[in-house]
C-alpha positions in Angstrom: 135.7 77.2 102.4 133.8 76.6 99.4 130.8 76.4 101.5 131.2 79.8 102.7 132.0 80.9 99.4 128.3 79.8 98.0 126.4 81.1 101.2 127.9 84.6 100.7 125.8 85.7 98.1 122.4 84.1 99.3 122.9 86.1 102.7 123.9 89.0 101.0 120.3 88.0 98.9 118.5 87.7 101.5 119.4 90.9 103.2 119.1 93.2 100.2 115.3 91.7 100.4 114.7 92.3 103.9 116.2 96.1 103.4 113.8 96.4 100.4 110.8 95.2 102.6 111.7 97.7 105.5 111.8 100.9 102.9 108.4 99.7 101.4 107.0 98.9 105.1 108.1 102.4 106.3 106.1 104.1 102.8 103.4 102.0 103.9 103.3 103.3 107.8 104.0 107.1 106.1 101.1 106.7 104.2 98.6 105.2 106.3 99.4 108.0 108.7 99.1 110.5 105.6 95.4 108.6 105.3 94.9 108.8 108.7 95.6 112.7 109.1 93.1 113.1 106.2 90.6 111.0 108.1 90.8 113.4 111.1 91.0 116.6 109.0 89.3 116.2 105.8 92.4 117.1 103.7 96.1 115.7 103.6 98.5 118.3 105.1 100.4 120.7 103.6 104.1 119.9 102.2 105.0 122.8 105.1 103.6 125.1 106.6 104.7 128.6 106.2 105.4 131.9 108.7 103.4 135.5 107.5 105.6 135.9 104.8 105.9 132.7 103.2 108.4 130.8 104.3 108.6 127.1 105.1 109.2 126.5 108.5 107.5 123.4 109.2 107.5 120.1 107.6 104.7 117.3 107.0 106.9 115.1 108.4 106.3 116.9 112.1 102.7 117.4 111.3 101.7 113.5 111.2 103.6 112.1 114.0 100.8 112.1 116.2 99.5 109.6 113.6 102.7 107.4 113.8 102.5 106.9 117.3 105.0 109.7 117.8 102.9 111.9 119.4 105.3 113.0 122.6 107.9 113.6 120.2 105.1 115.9 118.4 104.1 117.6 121.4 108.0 118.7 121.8 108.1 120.2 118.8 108.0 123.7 119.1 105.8 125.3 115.8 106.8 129.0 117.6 110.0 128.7 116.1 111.6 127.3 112.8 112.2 123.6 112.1 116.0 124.7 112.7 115.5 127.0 115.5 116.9 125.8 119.2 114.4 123.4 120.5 113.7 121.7 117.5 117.6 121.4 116.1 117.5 119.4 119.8 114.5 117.0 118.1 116.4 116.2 114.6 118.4 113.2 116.6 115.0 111.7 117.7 114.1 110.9 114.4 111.3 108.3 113.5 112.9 105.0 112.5 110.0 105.0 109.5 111.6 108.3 107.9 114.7 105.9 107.5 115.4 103.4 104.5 117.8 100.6 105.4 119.2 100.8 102.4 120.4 104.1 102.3 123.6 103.6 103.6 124.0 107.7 104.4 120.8 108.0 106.1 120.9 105.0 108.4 124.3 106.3 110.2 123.4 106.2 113.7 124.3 110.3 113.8 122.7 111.1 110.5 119.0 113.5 111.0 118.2 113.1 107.1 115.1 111.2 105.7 115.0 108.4 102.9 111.1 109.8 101.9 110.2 113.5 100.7 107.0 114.6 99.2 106.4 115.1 95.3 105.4 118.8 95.4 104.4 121.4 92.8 101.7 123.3 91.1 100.4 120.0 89.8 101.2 118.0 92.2 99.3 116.2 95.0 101.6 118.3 97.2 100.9 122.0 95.9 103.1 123.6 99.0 101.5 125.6 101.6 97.7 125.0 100.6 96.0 121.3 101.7 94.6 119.1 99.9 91.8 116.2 99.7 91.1 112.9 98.0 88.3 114.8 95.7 91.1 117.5 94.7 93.3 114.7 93.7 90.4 112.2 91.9 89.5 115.0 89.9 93.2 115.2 88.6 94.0 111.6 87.5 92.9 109.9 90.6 94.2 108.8 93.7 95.5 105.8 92.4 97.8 107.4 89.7 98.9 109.7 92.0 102.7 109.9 93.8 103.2 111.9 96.8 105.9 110.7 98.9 109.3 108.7 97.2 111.8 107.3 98.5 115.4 109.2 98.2 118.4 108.0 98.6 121.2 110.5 100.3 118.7 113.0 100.0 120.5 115.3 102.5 117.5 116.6 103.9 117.0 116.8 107.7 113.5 115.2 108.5 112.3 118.8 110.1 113.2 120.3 107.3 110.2 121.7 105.1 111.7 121.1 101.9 110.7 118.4 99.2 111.0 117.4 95.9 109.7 119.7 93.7 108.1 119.2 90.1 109.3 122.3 89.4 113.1 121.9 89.4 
């Protein structure tokens, strides 16, 4: 019994460490696939993309799946209609395992649609909103290197279709 009782905290060790090495892993797979997109396009994507008037309907989540090896789950996405409309509600249970921090307990729920990682977004961020941007933009304001653009969030109640972020400006 004693036994036990000493092994119970370097398990429970061990797997904080492991859930801390998934979340950092999954930032890591977001952002090569944020590198990736630039590579491809010559610009990171928008936060969201917006309908004629200005309103998010579209997340950067959905735009770089193709670059996560998600791209039939990409071509399913329907950009006709919001990131809450019919056929994309349908999508919000297929999310990527990578938008998913084992250690937020909320988030990993087998039923929850929410995402661990948003965007920094903002007049001066990386992530102005609707407009793109490029490594040169973001050397020229600090560098790429002092730059955040995705964190991880814990219960961040925010379904991973959903174009909405965290904003600088709040």
């Amino acid at each position: 019994l004693c036994l036990i009782a000493l092994l119970l905290p370097a398990v429970s060790s061990a797997r904080g460490a492991a859930r801390r090495a998934a979340c950092s892993n999954n930032m890591k797979q977001i952002m090569l696939a944020l590198h990736t997109y630039h590579d491809t396009h010559k610009c990171f994507p928008p936060a969201y993309i917006a309908d004629k008037n200005g309103k998010p309907m579209h997340s950067w989540r959905v735009v770089i799946l193709p670059y996560m090896e998600y791209g039939t789950l990409y071509d399913t996405y329907d950009f006709n209609e919001p990131w809450d409309g019919p056929n994309n509600k349908k999508l919000l249970t297929a999310r990527p395992r990578e938008y998913v921090c084992p250690s937020d307990e909320k988030a990993r729920s087998p039923s929850a649609t929410e995402t661990s990682y948003v965007a920094v977004v903002g007049a001066n961020a990386a992530w102005p909103g609707e407009k793109s941007t490029d490594l040169k933009e973001i050397a020229g304001n600090g560098g790429a290197s002092n730059t955040i653009m995705v964190v991880e969030v814990a219960n961040s109640g925010i379904p991973w279709t959903e174009p909405r972020d965290l904003s600088l400006e709040a």
